[in-house]
N, C-alpha and C positions, 0 to 999 in steps of 0.2 A: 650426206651428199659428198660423192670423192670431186676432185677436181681432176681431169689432165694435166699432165705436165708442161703442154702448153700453153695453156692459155695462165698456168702459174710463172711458167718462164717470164711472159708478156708482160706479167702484173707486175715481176720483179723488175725489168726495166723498167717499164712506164713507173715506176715507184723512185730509180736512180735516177731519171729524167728530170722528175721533179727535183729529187735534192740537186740536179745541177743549176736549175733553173734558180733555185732558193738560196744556194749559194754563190749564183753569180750575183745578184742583189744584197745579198750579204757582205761582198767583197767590195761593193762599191761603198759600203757605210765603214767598213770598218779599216780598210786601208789609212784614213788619216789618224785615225786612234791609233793603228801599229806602229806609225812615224814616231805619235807623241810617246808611246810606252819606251821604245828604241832609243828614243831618245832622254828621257830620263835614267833608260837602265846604261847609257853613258857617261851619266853627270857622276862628279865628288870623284874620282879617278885623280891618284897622285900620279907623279910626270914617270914614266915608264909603269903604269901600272895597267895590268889589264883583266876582265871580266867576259867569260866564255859562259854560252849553255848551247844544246843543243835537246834539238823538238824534232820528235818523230809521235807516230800514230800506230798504237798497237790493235790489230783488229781478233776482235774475239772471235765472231762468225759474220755473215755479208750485211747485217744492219746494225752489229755491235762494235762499238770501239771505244779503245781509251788515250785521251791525249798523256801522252810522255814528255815530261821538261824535265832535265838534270842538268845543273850546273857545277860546272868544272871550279873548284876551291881551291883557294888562295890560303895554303896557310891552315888548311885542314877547317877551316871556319865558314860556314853558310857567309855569303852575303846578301844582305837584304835588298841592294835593286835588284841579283839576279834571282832572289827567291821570289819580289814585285812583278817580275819581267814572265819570270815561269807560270804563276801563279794567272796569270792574266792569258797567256798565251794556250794555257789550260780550257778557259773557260771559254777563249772568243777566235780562237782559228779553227779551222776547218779539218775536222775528222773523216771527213769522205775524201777529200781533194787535197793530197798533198802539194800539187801544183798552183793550188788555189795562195796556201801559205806561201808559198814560194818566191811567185813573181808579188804578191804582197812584199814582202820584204824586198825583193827583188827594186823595188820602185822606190822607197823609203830609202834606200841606199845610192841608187842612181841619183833622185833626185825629180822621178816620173811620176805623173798622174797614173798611169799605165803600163807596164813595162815593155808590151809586148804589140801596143798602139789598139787591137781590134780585139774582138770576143778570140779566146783559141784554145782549140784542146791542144793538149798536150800531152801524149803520151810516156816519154820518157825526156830528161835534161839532167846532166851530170854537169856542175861546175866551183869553180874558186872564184872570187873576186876583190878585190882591195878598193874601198871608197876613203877616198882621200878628201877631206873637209866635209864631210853627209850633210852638215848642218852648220849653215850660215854663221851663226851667232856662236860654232863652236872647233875653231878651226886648228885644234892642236888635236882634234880627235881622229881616230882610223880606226875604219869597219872594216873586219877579215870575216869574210862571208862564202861559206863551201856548202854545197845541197848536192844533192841526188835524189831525182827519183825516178820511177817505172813503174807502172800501174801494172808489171809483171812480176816484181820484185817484194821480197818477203819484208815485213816492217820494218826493220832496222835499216832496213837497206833505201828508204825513203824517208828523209830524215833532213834539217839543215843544222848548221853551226853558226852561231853569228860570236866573232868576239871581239870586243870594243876596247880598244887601248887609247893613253894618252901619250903623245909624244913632246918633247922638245920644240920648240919652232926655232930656228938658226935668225939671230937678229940681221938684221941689214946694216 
């Protein structure tokens, strides 16, 4: 039995529908978990030192893909939060929805439940940003955080950087 290529079209959306729907409930569980991971792949940082990776999503064909973490070495040496950091971001962000990981982190560095306050697509968002104290109980830390993406744009070109340094704090 052949099918049409319509009613295969249909299947295929009605098919991406669902992973939106499953990973917009996915986003709501795992946001706090990205905070804490973010947040550990910060800790043990000596005073000017800093730990970079950056995550993209390489797609095979339209239901296949492979999550990408490389972290930027200090010293030609693996580090282990950022290999704990990769490793995790591997298994539990979102391989369909670059925008999904995004405003995740996106919130984790603001400091939002939310980033973006409502449900929203997104189709394209290029930007830099700098979080200054991300986390209460750690306030000599800074988040330099750059993303790109476009649901037009080839994998690399969809991608974020997040890299966490320690700084000095100026006594009083």
């Amino acid at each position: 039995m052949k099918f049409s290529s319509k009613p295969r079209k249909l299947y295929i959306a009605l098919l991406l529908c669902a992973f939106a729907s499953i990973n917009a409930n996915a986003d709501n569980q795992t946001a706090p978990a990205f905070c804490e991971q973010l947040k550990a792949f910060s800790t043990d940082l000596k005073i000017d030192q800093s730990r970079s990776i950056t995550f993209f999503v390489r797609h095979v064909d339209i239901l296949s893909y492979q999550r990408v973490c490389k972290q930027d070495r200090a010293g030609d040496r693996a580090d282990d939060k950022g290999r704990a950091f990769c490793n995790w971001l591997s298994k539990n962000s979102s391989g369909e929805f670059m925008a999904a990981n995004v405003t995740r982190a996106l919130s984790c560095v603001t400091g939002s439940t939310n980033f973006f306050g409502r449900a929203t697509e997104i189709e394209e968002l290029k930007g830099k940003l700098t979080a200054f104290e991300p986390f209460q109980d750690m306030p000599d830390i800074i988040i330099d955080f750059k993303y790109s993406f476009d649901v037009r744009a080839k994998d690399e070109e969809n991608y974020f950087t997040i890299t966490t340094r320690r700084v000095k704090l100026e006594e009083d």
